[in-house]
C-alpha positions as CSV (number, residue, x, y, z in Angstrom):
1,X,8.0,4.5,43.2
2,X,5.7,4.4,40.0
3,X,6.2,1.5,37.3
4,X,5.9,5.0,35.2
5,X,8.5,6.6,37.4
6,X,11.0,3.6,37.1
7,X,10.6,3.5,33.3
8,X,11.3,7.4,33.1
9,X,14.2,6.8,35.2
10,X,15.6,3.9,33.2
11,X,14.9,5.7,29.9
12,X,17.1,8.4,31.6
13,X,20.0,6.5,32.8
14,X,20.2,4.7,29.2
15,X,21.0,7.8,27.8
16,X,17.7,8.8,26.0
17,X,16.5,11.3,28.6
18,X,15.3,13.1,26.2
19,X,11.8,10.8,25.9
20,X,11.4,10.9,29.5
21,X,11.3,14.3,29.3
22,X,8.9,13.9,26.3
23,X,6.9,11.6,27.8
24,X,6.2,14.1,30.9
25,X,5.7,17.0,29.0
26,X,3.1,15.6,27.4
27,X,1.5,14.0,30.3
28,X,1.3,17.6,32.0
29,X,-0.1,19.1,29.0
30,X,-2.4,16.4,28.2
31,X,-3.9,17.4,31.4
32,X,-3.8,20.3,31.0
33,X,-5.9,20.1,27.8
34,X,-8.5,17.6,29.6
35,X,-8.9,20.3,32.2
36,X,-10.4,22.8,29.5
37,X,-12.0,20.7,27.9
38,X,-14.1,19.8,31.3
39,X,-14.5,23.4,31.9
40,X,-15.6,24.0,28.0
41,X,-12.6,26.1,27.2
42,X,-11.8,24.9,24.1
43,X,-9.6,27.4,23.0
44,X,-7.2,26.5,25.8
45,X,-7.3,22.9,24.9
46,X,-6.2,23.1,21.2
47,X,-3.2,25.9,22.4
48,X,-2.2,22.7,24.9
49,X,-2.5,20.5,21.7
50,X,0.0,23.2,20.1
51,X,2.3,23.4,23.0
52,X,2.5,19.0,22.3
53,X,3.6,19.4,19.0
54,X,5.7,22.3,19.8
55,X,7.4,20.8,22.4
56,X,7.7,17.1,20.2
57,X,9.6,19.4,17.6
58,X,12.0,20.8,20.2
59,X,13.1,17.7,22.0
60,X,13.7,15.4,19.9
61,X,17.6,15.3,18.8
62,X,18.4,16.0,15.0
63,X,20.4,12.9,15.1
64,X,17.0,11.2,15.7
65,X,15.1,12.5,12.9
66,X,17.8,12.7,9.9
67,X,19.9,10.1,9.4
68,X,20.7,12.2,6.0
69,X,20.5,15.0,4.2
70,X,17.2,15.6,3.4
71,X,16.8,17.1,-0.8
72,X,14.3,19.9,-1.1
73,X,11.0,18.2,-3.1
74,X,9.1,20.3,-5.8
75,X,5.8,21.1,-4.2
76,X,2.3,18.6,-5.0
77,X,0.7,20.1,-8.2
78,X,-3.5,19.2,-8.1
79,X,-3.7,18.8,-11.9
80,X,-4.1,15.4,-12.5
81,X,-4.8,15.9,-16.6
82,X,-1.0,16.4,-16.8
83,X,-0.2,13.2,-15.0
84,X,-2.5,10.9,-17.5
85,X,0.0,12.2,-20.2
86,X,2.7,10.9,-18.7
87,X,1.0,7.8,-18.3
88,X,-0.7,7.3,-15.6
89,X,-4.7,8.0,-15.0
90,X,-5.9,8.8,-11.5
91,X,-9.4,10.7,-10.5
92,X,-8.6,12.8,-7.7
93,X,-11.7,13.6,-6.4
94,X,-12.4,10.0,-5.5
95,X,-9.1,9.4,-4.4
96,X,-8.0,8.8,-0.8
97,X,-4.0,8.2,0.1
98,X,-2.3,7.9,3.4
99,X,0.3,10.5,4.5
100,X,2.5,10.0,1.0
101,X,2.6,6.7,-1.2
102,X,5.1,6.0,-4.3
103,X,4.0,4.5,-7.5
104,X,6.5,3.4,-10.2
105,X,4.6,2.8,-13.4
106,X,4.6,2.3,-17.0
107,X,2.7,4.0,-19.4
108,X,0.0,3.7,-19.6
109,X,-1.9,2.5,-17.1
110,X,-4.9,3.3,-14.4
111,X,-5.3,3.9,-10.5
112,X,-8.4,4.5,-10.5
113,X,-11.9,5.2,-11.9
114,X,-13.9,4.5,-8.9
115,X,-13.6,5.8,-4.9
116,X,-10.2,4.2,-3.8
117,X,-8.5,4.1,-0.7
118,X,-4.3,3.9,-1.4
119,X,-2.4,3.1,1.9
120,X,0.8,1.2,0.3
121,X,3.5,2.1,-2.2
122,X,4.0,-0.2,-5.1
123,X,4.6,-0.9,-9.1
124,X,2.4,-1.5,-11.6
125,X,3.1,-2.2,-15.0
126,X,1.6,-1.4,-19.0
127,X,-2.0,-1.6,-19.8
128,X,-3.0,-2.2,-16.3
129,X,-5.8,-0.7,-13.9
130,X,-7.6,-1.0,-10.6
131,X,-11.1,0.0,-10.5
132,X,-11.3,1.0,-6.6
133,X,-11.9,-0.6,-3.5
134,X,-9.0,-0.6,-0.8
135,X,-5.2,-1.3,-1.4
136,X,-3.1,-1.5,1.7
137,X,0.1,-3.9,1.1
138,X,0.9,-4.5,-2.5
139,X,4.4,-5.1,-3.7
140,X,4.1,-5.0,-7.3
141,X,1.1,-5.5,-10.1
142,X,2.5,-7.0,-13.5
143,X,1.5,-5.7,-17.3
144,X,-1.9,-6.4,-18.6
145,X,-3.5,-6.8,-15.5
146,X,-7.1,-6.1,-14.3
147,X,-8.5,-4.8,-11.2
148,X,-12.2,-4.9,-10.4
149,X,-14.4,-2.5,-8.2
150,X,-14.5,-2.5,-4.2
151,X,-11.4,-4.7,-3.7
152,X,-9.4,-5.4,-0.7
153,X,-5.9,-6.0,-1.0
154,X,-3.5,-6.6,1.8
155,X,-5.7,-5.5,4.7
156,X,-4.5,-5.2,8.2
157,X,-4.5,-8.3,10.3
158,X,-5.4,-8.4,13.9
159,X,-3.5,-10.9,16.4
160,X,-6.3,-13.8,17.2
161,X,-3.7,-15.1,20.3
162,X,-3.0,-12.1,22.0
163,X,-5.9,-11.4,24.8
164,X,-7.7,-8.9,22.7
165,X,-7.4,-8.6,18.6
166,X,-8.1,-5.1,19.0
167,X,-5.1,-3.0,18.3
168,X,-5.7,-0.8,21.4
169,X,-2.8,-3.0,22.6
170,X,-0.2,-2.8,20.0
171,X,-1.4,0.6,17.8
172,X,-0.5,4.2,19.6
173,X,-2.3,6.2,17.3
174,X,-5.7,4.5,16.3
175,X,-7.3,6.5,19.3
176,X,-5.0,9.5,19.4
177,X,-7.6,11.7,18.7
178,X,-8.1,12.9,22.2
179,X,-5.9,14.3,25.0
180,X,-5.5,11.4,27.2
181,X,-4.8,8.5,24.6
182,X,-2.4,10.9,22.5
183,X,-0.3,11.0,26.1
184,X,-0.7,7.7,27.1
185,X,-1.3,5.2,23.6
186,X,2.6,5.2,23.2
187,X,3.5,4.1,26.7
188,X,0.2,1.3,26.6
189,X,2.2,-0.3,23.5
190,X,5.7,0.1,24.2
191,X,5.0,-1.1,27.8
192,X,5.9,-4.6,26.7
193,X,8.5,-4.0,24.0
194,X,6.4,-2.3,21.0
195,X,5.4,-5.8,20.2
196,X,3.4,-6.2,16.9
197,X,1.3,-8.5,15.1
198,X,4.0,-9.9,12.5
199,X,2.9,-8.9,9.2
200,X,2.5,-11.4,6.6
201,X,4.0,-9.3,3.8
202,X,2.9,-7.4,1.0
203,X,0.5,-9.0,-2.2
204,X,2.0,-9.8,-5.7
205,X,-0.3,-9.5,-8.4
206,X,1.3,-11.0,-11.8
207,X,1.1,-10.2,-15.6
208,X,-2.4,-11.1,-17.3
209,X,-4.7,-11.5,-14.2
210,X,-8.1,-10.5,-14.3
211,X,-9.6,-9.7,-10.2
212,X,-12.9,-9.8,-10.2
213,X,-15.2,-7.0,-8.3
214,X,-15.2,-7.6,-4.6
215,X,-12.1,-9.5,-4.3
216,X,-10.9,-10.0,-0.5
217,X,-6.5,-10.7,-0.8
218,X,-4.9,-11.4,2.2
219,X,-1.5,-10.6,2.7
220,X,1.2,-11.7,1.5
221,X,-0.7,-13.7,-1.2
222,X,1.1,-14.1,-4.7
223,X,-1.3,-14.2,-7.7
224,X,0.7,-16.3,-10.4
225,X,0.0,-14.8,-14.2
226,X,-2.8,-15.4,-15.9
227,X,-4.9,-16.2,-12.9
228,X,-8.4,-15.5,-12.9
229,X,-10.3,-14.7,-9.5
230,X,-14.0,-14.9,-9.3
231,X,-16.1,-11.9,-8.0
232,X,-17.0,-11.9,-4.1
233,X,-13.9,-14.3,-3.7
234,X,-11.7,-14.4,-0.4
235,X,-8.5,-15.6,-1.4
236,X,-6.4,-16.4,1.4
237,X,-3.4,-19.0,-0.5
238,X,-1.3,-18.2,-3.1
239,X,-3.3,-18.5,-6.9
240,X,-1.5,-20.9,-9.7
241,X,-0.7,-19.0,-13.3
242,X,-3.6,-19.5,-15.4
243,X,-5.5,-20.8,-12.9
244,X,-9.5,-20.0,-12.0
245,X,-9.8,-19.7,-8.4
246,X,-13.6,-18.5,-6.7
247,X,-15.2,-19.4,-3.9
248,X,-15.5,-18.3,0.1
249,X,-12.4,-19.2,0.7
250,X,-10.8,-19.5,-3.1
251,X,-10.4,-22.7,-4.3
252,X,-9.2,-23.7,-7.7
253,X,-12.0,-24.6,-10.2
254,X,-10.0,-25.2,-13.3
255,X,-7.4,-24.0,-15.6
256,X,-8.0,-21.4,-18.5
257,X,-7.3,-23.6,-20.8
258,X,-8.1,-27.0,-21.1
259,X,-4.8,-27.9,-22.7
260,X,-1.7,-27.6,-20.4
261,X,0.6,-27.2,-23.2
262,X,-0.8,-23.8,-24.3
263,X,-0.6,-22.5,-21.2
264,X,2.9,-23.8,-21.0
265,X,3.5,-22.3,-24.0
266,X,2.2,-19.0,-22.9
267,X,4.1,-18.6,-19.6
268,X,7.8,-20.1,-22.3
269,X,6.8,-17.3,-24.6
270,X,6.0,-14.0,-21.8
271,X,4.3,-12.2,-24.2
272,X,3.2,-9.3,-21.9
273,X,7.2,-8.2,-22.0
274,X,5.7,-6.6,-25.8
275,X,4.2,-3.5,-26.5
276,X,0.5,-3.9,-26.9
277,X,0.9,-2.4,-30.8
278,X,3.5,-4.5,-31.6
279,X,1.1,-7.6,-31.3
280,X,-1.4,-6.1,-33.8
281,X,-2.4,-8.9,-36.4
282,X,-1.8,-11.8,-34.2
283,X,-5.0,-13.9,-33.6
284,X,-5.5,-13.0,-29.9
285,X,-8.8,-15.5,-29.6
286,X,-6.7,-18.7,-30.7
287,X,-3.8,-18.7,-27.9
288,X,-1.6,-21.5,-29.7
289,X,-1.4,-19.8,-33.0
290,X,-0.5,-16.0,-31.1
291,X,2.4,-17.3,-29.4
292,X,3.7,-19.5,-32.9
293,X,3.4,-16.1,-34.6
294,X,4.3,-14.2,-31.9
295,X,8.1,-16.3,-31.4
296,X,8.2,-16.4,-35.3
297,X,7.7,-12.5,-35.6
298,X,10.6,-12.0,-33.1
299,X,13.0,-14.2,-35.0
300,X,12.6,-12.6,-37.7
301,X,13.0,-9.3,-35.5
302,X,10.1,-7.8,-36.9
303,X,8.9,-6.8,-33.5
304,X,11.0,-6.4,-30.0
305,X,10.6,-6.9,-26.3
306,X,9.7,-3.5,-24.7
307,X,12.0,-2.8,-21.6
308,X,10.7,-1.9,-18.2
309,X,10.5,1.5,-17.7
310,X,9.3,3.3,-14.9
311,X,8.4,6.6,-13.6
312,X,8.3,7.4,-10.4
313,X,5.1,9.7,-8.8
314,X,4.1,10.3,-5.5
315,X,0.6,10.8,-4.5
316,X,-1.0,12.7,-1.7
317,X,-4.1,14.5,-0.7
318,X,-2.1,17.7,-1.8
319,X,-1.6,16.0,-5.4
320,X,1.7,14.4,-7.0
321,X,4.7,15.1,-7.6
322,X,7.5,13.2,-10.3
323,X,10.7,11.8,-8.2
324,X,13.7,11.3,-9.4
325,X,15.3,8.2,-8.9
């Protein structure tokens, strides 16, 4: 008997038939398609590729695909002019998103004004924006923060212990684009558990940080607020608030400001939880003297804090759609 056989079998005897079965459906129609494809019958591939899906949809128990009650969605509208007067700006046409991804932001602020790829849901506060580049694990980007063009943020890490880094070994679909590797991917990388490369976790970006253009972030990294990164930097540690970090990898070249107790002040006073027109007539170039106003204004209650409100969009190839929470 096969290794194959005996892990059909055992799949069977623990209850879940029902991906044995799968599993040699799709091995007989994977063939199937190879074997047209050898003899140049092409149409007879793709209606093998049809019979896959169909027979995916049919086997697999409901109890294994909805854990609940799934709400009818209003369908993806394309015009984007209606979503930047809710708040948020995004140009479409240079816009690329995996499958579906959730934003929650305040108004206003940017996604885009240059080709981005968007692989991640996240949040992203007031006055912000990202130019473009690639954003694949981000947790949350604070208010008043900058984003230059052709980032990376959070890309995927490959295993440097394993035997190979390529993720032939622990990825099913990365070559599922033909026949044989649709069929046989999943078995390759469950054969010794599903075992993954442990992520590191998704980026933080804080209020007040300016990302220079060609920024590398690897995962899990938390930028602290008011951090400045250089352009071309590689940043691979966590960044200090109001700290100036460049360099291949980042390293920290100073503070923004040579005195420690305005930036102490600035972090005591979190002045990015205002409204950008309620700091009107505060002398933004002299940091000391905007946060003394800035406390002595909100004593006298001249001005308030502005609450974090979101909205919640997703964002496909199809368009967006508003989701209630």
């Amino acid at each position: 008997m096969t290794d194959r056989k005996k892990a059909l079998d055992a799949a069977r005897e623990a209850g879940i038939g029902w991906i044995a079965d799968l599993l040699e459906g799709h091995q007989n129609l994977a063939r199937k398609a190879n074997d047209a494809i050898e003899r140049g019958d092409l149409v007879e591939a793709d209606q093998a590729l049809d019979e896959m899906d169909a027979l995916t949809a049919a086997s697999i128990p409901e109890a294994a695909t909805s854990k609940a009650k799934v709400t009818p969605q209003p369908a993806a509208s394309p015009n984007y002019r209606e979503l930047a007067k809710q708040g948020l700006h995004v140009a479409p046409e240079i816009l690329r998103v995996r499958k579906e991804q959730i934003i929650r932001f305040e108004t206003p602020c940017r996604l885009n004004n240059l080709p981005l790829f968007l692989a991640t849901s996240f949040e992203m506060g007031a006055y912000s924006y990202i130019r473009g580049g690639i954003v694949r694990a981000v947790k949350s980007i604070g208010r008043y923060t900058s984003i230059g063009p052709n980032v990376m943020i959070g890309e995927t890490e490959h295993p440097t212990d394993w035997v190979s880094t390529s993720p032939a070994f622990y990825f099913a679909d990365q070559f599922a684009f033909t026949p044989r590797e649709k069929e046989l991917a999943p078995l390759r990388t469950a054969w010794h558990g599903g075992t993954k490369p442990k992520p590191m976790g998704k980026v933080t970006i804080g209020n007040d940080v300016w990302i220079g253009g060609n920024v590398i972030i690897r995962q899990g990294v938390n930028i602290g607020d008011g951090a400045v990164i250089g352009a071309g930097a590689i940043v691979l540690n966590d960044v200090e608030p109001y700290s100036i970090v460049m360099g291949l990898p980042a390293k920290k070249k100073r503070f923004r400001f040579a005195d420690l107790g305005v930036i102490e002040a600035l972090k005591k006073s979190r002045w990015w939880e205002f409204d950008a027109n309620s700091l009107v007539g505060l002398p933004y170039e002299h940091p000391g003297a905007f946060v003394d106003q800035l406390m002595g204004k909100e004593a006298k209650g001249e001005i308030a804090r502005r609450p974090k409100t979101f909205a919640k969009v997703s964002i496909s190839t199809a368009g967006y759609r508003f989701i209630k929470d």
